[in-house]
KEGU-183229 format. One record per residue (C-alpha): residue number from 1; z, y, x. Coordinates in steps of 0.02 Angstrom, whole numbers, plus 50000, padded with zeros to 5 digits. Example, Ala and Ser with C-alpha at 12.3 -4.5 7.8 and 13.67 -1.06 7.14 Angstrom:
<atoms>
nr:z:y:x
1:50390:49775:50615
2:50357:49947:50684
</atoms>
This chain:
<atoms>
nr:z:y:x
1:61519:46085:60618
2:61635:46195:60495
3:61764:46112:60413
4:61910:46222:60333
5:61928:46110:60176
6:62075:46069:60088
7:62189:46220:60136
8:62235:46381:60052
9:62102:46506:60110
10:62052:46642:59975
11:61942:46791:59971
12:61752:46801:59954
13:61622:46676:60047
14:61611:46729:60234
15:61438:46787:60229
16:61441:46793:60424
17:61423:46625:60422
18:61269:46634:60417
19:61227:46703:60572
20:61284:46536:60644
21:61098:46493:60681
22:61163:46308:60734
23:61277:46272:60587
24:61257:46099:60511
25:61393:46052:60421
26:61497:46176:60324
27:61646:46109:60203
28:61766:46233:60116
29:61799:46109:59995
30:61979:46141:59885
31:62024:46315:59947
32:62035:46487:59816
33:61886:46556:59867
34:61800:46655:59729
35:61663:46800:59666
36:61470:46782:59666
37:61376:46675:59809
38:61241:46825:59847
39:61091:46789:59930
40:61128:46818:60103
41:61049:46959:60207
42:61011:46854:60353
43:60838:46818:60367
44:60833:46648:60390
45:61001:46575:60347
46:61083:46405:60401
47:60899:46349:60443
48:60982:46186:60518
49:61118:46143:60397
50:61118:45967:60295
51:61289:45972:60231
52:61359:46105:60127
53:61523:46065:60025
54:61598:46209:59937
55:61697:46099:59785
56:61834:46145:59700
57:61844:46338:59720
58:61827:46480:59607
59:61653:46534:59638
60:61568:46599:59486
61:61383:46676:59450
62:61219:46579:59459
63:61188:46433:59594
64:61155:46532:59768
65:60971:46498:59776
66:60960:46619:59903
67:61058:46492:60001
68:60977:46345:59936
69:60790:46408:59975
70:60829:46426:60154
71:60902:46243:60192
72:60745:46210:60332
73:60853:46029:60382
74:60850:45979:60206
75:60647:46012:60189
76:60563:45955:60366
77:60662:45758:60358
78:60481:45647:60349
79:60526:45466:60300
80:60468:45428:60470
81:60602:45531:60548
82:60711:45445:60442
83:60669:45293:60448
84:60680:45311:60647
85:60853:45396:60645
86:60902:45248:60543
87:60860:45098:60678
88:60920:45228:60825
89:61121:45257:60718
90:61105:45419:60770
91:61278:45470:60719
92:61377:45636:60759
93:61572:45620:60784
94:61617:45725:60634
95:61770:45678:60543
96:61722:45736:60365
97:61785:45706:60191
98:61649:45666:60062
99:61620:45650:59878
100:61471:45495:59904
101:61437:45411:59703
102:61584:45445:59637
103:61697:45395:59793
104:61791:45543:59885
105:61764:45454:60055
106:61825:45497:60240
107:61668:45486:60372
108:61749:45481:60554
109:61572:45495:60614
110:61414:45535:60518
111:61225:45532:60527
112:61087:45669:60510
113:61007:45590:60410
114:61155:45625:60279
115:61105:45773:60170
116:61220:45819:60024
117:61250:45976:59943
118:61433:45978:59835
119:61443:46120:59721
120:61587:46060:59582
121:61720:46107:59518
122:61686:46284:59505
123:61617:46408:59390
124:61436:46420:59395
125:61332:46472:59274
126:61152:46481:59206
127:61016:46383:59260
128:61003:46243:59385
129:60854:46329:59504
130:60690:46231:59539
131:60668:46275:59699
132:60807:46145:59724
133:60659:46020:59730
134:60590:46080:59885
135:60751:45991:59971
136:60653:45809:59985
137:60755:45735:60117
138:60922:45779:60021
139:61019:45612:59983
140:61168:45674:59862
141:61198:45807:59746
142:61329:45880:59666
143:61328:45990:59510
144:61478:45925:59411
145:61596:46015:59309
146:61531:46183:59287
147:61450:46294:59162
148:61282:46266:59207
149:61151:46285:59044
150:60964:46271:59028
151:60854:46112:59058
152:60874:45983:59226
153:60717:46057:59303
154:60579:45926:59343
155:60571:45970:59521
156:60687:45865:59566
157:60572:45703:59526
158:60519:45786:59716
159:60674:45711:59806
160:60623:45562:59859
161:60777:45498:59964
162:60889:45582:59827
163:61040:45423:59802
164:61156:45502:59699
165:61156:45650:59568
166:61319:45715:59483
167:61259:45833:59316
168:61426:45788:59238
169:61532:45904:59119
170:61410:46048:59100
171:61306:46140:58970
172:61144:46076:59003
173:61011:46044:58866
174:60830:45958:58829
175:60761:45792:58870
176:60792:45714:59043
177:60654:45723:59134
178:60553:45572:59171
179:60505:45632:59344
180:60680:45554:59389
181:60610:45396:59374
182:60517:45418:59515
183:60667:45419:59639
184:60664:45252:59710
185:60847:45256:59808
186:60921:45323:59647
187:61101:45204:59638
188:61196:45333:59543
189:61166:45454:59408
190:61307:45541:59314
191:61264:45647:59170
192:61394:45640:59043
193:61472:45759:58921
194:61316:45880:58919
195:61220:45923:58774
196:61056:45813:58831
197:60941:45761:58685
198:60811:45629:58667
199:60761:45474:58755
200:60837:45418:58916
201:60689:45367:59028
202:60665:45178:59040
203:60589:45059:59197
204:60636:45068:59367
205:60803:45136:59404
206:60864:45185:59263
207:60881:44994:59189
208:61021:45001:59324
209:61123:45133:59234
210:61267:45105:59098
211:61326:45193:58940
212:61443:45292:59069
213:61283:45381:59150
214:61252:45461:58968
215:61412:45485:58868
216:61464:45652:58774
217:61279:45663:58739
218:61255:45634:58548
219:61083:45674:58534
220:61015:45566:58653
221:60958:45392:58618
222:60874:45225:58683
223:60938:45111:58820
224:61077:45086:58857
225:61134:45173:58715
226:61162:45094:58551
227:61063:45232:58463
228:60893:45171:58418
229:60747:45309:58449
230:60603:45323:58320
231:60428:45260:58363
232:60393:45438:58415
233:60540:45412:58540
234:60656:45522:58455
235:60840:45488:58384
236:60817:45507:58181
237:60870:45685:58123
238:61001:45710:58063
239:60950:45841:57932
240:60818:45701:57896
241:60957:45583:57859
242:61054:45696:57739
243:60900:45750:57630
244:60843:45582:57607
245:61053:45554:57549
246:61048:45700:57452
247:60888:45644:57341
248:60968:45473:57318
249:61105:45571:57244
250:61003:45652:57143
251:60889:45507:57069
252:61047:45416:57049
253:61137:45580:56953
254:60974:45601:56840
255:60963:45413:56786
256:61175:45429:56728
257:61114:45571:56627
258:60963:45526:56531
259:61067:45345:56512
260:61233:45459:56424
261:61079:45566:56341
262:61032:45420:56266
263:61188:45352:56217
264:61269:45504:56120
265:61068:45519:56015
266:61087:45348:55982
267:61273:45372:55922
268:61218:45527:55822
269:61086:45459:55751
270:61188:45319:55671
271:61314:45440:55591
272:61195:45535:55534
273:61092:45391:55445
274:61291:45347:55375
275:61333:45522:55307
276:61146:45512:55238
277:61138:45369:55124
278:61323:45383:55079
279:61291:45545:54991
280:61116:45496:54913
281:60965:45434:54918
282:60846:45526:55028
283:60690:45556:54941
284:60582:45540:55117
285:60674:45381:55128
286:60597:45322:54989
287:60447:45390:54970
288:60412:45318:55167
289:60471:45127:55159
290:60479:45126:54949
291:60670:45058:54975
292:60777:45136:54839
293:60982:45125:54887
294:61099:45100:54792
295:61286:45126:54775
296:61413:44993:54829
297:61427:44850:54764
298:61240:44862:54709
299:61086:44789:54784
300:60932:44850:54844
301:60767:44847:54743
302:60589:44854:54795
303:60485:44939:54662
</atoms>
């Protein structure tokens, strides 16, 4: 175990870490390290390590997939193993501080079976890589409150054992993906303030989740959400929403003309009909209804 968390180290990642072929926990959690995580040039690096906590630091660049790829503890975990490791409380005496669902939490002693990755609080950028769903015995992750973009990749319906996932306060886009449904220990998902679209996933787990899981997401809509999808399952455009306003406008603005069209013939007509008869009798006038008028005072006669 490797914990310098919490202090005031700075510089680049120690890359020779890596060479640490027994390394299982590493936290350098709140220090000012910063640059690019590279993919290391060890071979096989930290093939046995199932904790890796590098919150709160300046790290910037794309997720180190090269360092994510190679996390053999976080692939070979069967549920049997688990399941086994469980009954036995195999524990290690590792005192270790822990973001766990939301909770920063102090572990005096911890158990293999305890596989998180914590990558927050940083400055990551681009996509969230796939191959993150070759981790299936991984229980937590960490992604929060960074400048990651792109679509949640479905791969990570493939983490079975996956308990809680932290998206929060990033760029991402899309739908979520409805292979997360499929993660039965799921007890806490965090996505908010992302730029997520469409309908949140319903059944299973995700009944279990409040408006908290999915706020800062505008475009997304369905349960828990007060937003009502369509029967297609998507939230009613927008753009769909202001045309059909805009030709009520316009039916509404054509109706007030032809009524004030109307109203100013009708008023000109009358004048004109006045102006007409007062200054003689109009021979088409007669000659059409055989009325002849006469002056004031006078009556009409039918000849």
């Amino acid at each position: 175990m490797m914990d310098f968390g919490e202090n005031e180290i700075n510089g680049i990642f120690p890359y020779w870490l890596d060479t640490l072929p027994e390394l299982q926990v590493l936290v350098l959690r709140s220090n000012k390290l910063q640059g690019v995580l590279h993919s290391p040039k060890t071979i096989h690096p930290f093939p046995k390590l199932w904790i890796l906590d590098l919150a709160n630091n300046e790290f910037i660049g794309p997720l180190p997939k090269g360092i994510i790829k190679n996390m053999k503890a976080m692939m070979n975990l069967s549920e049997q193993q688990s399941s086994l490791q469980y009954m036995q409380r195999r524990c290690y005496n590792y005192n270790v501080n822990l973001t766990v669902k939301g909770f920063y939490i102090e572990f005096p002693e911890i158990s293999k079976t305890f596989t998180s990755i914590d990558l927050s609080n940083n400055n990551f950028h681009g996509e969230i890589p796939s191959v993150i769903g070759k981790l299936s015995s991984l229980r937590g992750l960490i992604l929060s409150h960074n400048n990651l973009s792109g679509h949640i990749p479905t791969t990570m319906g493939n983490l079975p054992n996956l308990e809680w996932l932290d998206l929060s306060s990033n760029k991402l886009t899309g739908q979520i993906p409805y292979e997360l449904k499929d993660i039965t220990f799921l007890a806490f998902l965090n996505l908010p303030h992302n730029q997520l679209i469409g309908p949140i996933p319903q059944g299973k787990q995700f009944s279990t989740f409040e408006n908290d899981s999915y706020e800062g997401n505008l475009a997304l809509c369905g349960f828990p959400l007060s937003k009502a999808c369509n029967n297609d399952g998507r939230k009613q455009s927008p753009s769909f929403v202001k045309e059909a306003d805009d030709s009520e406008i316009k039916i509404s603005f054509g109706w007030k003309v032809v009524l004030i069209g109307y109203g100013c013939g009708l008023i000109f007509g009358v004048i004109v009909r006045y102006v007409t008869f007062r200054n003689g009798e109009p021979k088409w006038f007669v000659t059409l209804y055989g009325v002849k008028y006469r002056r004031k005072g006078r009556r009409y006669s039918r000849n």
